[in-house]
C-alpha positions as CSV (number, residue, x, y, z in Angstrom):
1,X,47.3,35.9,20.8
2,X,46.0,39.5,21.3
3,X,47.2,40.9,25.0
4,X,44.1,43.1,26.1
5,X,44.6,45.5,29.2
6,X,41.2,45.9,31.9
7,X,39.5,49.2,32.2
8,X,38.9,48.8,35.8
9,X,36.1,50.7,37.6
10,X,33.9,50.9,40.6
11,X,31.4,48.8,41.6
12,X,27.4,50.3,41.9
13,X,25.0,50.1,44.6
14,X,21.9,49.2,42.3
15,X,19.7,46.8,43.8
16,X,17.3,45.0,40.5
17,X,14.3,43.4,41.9
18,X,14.5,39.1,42.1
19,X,11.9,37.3,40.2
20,X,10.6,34.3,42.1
21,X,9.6,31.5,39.4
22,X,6.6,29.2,39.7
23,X,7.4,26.3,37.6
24,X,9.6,23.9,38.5
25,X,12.1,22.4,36.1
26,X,12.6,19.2,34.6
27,X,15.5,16.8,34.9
28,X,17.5,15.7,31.8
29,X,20.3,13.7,31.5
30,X,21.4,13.5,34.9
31,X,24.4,15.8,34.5
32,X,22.6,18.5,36.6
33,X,23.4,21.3,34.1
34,X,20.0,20.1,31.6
35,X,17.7,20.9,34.2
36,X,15.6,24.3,34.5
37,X,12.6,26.0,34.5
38,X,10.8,27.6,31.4
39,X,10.3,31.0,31.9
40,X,9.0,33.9,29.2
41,X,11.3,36.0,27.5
42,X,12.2,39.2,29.2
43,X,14.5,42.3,29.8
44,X,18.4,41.3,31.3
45,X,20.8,43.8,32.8
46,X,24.1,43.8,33.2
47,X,27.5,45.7,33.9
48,X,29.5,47.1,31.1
49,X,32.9,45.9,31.6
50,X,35.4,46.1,29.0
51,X,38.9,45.5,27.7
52,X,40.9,48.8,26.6
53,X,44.2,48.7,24.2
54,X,43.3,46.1,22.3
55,X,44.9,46.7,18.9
56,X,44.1,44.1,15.8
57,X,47.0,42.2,14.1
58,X,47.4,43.0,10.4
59,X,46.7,39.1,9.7
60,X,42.9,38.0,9.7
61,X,42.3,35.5,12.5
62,X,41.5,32.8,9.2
63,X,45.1,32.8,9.5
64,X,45.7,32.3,13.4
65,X,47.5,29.8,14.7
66,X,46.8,27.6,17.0
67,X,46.8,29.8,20.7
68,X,49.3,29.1,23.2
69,X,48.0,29.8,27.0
70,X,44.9,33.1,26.7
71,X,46.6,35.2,28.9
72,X,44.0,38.5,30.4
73,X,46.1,41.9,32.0
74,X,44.8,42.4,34.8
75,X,46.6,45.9,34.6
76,X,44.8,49.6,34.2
77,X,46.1,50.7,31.2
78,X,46.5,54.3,29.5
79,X,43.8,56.2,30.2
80,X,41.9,53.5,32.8
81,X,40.5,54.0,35.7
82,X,42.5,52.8,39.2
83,X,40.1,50.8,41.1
84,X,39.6,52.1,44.9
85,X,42.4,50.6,47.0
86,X,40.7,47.8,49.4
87,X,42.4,45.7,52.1
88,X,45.4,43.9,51.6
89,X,43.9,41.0,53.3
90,X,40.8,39.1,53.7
91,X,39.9,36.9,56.7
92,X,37.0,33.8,56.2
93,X,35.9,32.2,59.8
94,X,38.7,33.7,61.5
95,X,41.4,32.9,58.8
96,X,43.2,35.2,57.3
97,X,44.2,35.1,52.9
98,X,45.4,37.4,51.1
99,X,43.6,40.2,48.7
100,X,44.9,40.0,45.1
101,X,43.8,40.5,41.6
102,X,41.9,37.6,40.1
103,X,44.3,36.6,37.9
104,X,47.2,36.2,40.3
105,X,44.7,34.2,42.6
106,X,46.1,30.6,42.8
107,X,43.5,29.6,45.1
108,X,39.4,30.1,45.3
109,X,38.8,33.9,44.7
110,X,36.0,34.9,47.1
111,X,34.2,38.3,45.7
112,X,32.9,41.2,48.0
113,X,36.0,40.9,51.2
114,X,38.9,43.5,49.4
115,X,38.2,45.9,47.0
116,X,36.7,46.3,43.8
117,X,36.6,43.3,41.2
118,X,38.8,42.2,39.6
119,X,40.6,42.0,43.7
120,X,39.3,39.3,45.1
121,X,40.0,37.5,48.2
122,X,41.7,34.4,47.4
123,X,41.4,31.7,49.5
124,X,44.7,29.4,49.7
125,X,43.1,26.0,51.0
126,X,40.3,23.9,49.6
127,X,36.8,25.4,50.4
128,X,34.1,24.7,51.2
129,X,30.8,26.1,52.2
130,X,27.2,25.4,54.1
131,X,23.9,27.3,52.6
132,X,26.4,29.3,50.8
133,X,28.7,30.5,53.1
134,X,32.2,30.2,52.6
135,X,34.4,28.5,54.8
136,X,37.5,26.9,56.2
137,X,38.1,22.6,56.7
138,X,39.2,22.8,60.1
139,X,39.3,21.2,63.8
140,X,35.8,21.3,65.4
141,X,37.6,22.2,68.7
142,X,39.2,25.5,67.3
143,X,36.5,26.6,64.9
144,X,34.8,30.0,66.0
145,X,31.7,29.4,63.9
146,X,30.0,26.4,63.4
147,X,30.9,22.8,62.1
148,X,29.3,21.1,59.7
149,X,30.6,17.4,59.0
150,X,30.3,15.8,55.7
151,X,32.2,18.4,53.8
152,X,35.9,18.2,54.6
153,X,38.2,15.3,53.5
154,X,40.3,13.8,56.5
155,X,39.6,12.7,60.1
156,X,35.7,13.2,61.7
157,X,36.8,16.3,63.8
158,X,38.2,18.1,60.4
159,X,34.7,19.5,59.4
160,X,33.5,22.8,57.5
161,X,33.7,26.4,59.4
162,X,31.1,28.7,58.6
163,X,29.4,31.6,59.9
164,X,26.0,31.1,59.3
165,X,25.4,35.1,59.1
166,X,27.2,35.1,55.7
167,X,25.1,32.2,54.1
168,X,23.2,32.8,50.8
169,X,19.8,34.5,51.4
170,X,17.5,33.9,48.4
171,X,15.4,36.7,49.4
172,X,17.9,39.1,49.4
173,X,18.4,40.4,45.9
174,X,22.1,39.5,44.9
175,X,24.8,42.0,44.3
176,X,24.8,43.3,40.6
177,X,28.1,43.7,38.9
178,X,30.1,46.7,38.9
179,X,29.0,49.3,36.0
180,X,31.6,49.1,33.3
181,X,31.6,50.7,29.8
182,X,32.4,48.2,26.8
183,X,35.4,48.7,24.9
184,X,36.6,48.5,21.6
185,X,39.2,45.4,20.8
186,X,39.0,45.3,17.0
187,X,37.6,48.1,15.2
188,X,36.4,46.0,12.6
189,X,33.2,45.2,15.1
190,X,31.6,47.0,18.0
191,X,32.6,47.2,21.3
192,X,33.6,44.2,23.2
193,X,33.6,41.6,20.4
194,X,36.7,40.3,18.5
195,X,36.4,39.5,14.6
196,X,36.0,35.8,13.8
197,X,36.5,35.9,9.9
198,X,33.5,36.6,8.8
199,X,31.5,37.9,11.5
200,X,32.3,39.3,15.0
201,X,31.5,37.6,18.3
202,X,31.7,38.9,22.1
203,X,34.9,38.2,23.6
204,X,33.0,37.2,27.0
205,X,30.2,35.7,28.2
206,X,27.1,38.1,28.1
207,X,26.6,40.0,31.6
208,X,23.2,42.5,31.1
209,X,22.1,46.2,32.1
210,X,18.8,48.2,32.1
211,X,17.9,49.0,28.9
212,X,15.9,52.1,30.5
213,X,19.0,53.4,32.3
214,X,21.8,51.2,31.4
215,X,22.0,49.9,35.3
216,X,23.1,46.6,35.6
217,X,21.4,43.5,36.4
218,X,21.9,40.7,39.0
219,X,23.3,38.1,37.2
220,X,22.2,35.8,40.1
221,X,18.0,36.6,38.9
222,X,16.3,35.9,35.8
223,X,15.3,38.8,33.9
224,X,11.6,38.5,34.0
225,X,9.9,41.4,32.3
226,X,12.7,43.9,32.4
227,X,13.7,45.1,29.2
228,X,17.6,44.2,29.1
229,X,20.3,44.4,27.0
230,X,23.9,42.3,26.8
231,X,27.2,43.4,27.1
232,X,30.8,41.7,26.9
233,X,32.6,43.0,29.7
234,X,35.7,41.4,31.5
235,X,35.8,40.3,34.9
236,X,32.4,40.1,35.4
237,X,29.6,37.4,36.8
238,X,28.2,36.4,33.6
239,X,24.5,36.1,33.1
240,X,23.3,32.6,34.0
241,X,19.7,32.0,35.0
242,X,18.3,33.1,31.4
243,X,16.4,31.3,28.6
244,X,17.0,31.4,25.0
245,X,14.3,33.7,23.6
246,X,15.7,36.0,26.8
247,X,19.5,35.8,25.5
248,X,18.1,36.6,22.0
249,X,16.1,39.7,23.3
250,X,19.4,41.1,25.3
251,X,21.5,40.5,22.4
252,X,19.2,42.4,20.0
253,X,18.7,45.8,22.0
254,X,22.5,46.0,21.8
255,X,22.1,45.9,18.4
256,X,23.7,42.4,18.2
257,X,22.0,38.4,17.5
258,X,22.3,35.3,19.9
259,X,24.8,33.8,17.5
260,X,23.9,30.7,15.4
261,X,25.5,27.5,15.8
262,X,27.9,27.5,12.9
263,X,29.0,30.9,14.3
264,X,29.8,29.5,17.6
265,X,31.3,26.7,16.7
266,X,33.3,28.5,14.2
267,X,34.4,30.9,17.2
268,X,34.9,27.9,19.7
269,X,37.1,25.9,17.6
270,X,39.1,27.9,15.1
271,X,40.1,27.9,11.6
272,X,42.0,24.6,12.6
273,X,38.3,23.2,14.0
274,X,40.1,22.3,17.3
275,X,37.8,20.1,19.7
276,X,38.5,22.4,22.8
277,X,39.4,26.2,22.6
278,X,43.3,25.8,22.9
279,X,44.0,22.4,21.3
280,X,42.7,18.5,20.6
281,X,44.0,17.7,24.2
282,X,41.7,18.1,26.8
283,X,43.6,20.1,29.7
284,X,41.6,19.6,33.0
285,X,41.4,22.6,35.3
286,X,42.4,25.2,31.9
287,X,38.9,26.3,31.4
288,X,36.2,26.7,34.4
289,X,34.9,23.0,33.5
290,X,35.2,20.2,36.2
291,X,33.9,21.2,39.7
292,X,34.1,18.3,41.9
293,X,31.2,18.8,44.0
294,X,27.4,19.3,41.8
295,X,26.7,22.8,43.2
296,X,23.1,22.0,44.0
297,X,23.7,19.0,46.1
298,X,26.1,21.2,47.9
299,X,23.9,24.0,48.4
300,X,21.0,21.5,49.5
301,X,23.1,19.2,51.6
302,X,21.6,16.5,49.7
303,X,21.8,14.0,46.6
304,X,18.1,13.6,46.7
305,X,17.0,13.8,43.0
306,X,14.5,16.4,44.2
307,X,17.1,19.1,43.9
308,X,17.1,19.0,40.5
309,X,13.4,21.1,40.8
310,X,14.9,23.8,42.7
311,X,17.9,24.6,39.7
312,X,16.5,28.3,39.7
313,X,17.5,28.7,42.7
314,X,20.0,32.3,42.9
315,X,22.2,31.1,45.7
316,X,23.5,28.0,43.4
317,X,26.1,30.3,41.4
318,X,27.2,32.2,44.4
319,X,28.7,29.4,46.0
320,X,32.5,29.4,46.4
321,X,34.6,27.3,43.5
322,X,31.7,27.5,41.2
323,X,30.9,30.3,38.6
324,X,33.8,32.2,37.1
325,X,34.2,35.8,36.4
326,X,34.6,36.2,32.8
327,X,38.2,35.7,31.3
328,X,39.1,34.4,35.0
329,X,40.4,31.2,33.3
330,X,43.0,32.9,30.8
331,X,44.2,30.0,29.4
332,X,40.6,29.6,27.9
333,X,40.9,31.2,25.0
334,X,39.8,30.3,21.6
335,X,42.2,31.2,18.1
336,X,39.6,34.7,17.7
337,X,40.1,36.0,21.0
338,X,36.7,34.7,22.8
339,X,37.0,33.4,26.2
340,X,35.3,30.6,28.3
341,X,33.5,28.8,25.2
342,X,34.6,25.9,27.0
343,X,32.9,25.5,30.4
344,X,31.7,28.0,32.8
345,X,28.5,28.5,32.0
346,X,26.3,26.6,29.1
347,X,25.4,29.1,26.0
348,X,22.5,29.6,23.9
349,X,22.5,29.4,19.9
350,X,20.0,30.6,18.1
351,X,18.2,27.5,17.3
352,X,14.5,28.2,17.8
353,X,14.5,25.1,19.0
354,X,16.7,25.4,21.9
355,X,20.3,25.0,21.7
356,X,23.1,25.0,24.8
357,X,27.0,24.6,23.5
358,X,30.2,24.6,25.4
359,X,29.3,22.6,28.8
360,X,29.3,24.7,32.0
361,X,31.4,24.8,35.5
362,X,30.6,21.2,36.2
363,X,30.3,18.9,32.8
364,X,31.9,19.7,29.8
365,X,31.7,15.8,28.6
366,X,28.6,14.2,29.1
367,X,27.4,15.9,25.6
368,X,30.1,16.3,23.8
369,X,33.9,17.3,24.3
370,X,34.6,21.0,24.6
371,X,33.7,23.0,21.7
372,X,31.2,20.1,20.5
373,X,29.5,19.7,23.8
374,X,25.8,20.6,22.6
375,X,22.5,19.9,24.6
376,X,19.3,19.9,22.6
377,X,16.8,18.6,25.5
378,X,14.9,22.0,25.9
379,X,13.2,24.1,24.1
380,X,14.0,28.0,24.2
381,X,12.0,29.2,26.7
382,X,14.0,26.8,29.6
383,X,16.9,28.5,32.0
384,X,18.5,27.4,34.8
385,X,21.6,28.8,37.2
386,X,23.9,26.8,34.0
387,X,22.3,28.8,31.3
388,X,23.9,31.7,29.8
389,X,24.9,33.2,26.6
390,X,27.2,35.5,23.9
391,X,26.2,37.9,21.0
392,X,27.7,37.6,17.3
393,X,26.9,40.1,14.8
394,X,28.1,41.7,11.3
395,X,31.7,43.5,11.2
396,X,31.3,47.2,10.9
């Protein structure tokens, strides 16, 4: 297994505009993750983000074994960039956790209460949240916020501390990523993909920038218009909200192609054609793939099948427990070096179609195990908050 070290970097104060979508989209086969709305293809943006000291073996990944646990250094290495120190520790309703790399983060990481990604604030007891605020299961009678019942396991008093100030405005445009440079980690193909025998793929799941000035893009908002292109950064929010013909755009003006499904699979499963990433056992809780909670009944407060027409919605991947940053889940990791093919969020294939593989942050069953999960219900202009994607292309 290649050991990659993060270039770690400050985070930018760009603010891309949110596009507010029309259509509403259809439900498909009830897992919540099939549902969207079609949109035209436009421009993404993202933050370049990238892994540094990555050196190739001498061996060609054909011959790789099978990978013990994916394991991402959360450490600058020679050469990287310290990020700016931030608070020790973190406080949500009154209670205080600690601030720590994401890696080391046991618990729920909580982005923007420490200092720049990848410290988060990690949050050491189940969460839970109310219109996308974060917040603490607690006693109504000591809770300086307010309680909400209904989302807290245990006795009726034991209910769900928020601040409503910090829940998820959808008319505030979301926080982009931080603007990171891609890095090489096999110099047989272009920054921030790893060689999969024959062709290269992205090592993460595609975040997006600007193509006019390489800022990056909210990966809470469709792209709309904007002319975009992907990158494969580490510890990053990956793109979700994004259709097919979109992903394909981004991955060709970065000189890449939204990789077909025999490349995928190929970079999913291995030269041993494993069913998940790391194996033919299914290890719950390894890869970002079993949320308990659907996040759009939680951000609704409902079960009412109508939610399933709001799944553009940006607050649904902001909530706590939900999306993962990319290579969060280091045990995740296919044979080539490509994280979260398994889970987190769906990804598009090339297939004109329309083509999702991998499962997302709540399902990675209902269509298939792992590696074969693969959802052919929509065509290529659909995209929803489980959406999102990864570039292949030609070795240099």
């Amino acid at each position: 297994m290649r050991r990659l070290s993060l270039l770690l970097v400050a985070l930018m104060g760009c603010t891309p505009e949110l596009l507010v979508l029309d259509t509403g989209p259809s439900l498909d086969d009830g897992g919540g993750s099939d549902v969207g709305v079609d949109a035209g293809p436009g421009d993404v943006g993202a933050a370049d983000v990238g892994f540094v000291d990555a050196a190739p073996t001498d061996a060609d990944v054909e011959d790789a074994a099978e990978p013990d646990a994916g394991e991402v250094d959360a450490g600058a290495s020679d050469g990287g960039v310290t990020p700016d120190a931030g608070p020790t520790t973190c406080e949500v309703v009154g209670v205080d956790f600690t601030c720590v790399e994401v890696s080391a983060c046991a618990g729920t990481p909580l982005l923007g209460r420490c200092g720049d990604l990848p410290e988060v604030c990690c949050q050491d007891t189940p969460p839970c949240s109310v219109d996308g605020a974060p917040g603490v299961c607690m006693d109504t009678a000591q809770c300086p916020g307010v309680s909400t019942p209904g989302r807290c396991p245990g006795a009726v008093n034991i209910q769900c501390c928020t601040f409503p100030t910090e829940a998820c405005d959808e008319n505030t445009t979301p926080t982009p990523n931080p603007s990171r440079a891609e890095v090489s980690l096999d110099p047989r193909c272009p920054d921030g993909m790893v060689h999969a025998g024959t062709f290269c793929v992205d090592a993460f799941e595609a975040s997006l920038v600007r193509v006019a000035d390489g800022s990056p893009w909210s990966p809470y908002a469709n792209p709309g218009g904007t002319a975009v292109r992907a990158v494969s950064v580490a510890y990053a929010v990956p793109q979700g909200y994004i259709s097919g013909q979109q992903a394909g755009a981004a991955c060709t003006a970065a000189g890449k192609r939204l990789c077909t499904d025999v490349e995928w699979l190929a970079a999913c499963q291995g030269p041993g054609q494993l069913t998940y990433p790391y194996g033919n056992t299914r290890e719950d809780g390894r890869c970002n793939d079993a949320r308990d909670r659907h996040p759009a009944y939680e951000y609704f407060g409902t079960t009412d099948p109508s939610v399933f027409n709001m799944l553009d919605h940006p607050c649904i991947n902001q909530l706590p427990a939900g999306l993962g940053l990319t290579g969060q889940y280091a045990g995740c990791e296919s044979s080539v070096g490509a994280f979260d093919m398994m889970g987190n969020l769906h990804e598009w294939t090339s297939d004109p179609a329309g083509t999702f593989r991998g499962g997302y942050y709540v399902d990675t069953r209902i269509n298939g195990n792992g590696c074969l999960y693969r959802t052919t219900a929509h065509g290529a202009s659909y995209w929803d908050y489980s959406t999102g994607f990864r570039c292949c292309a030609d070795p240099n």
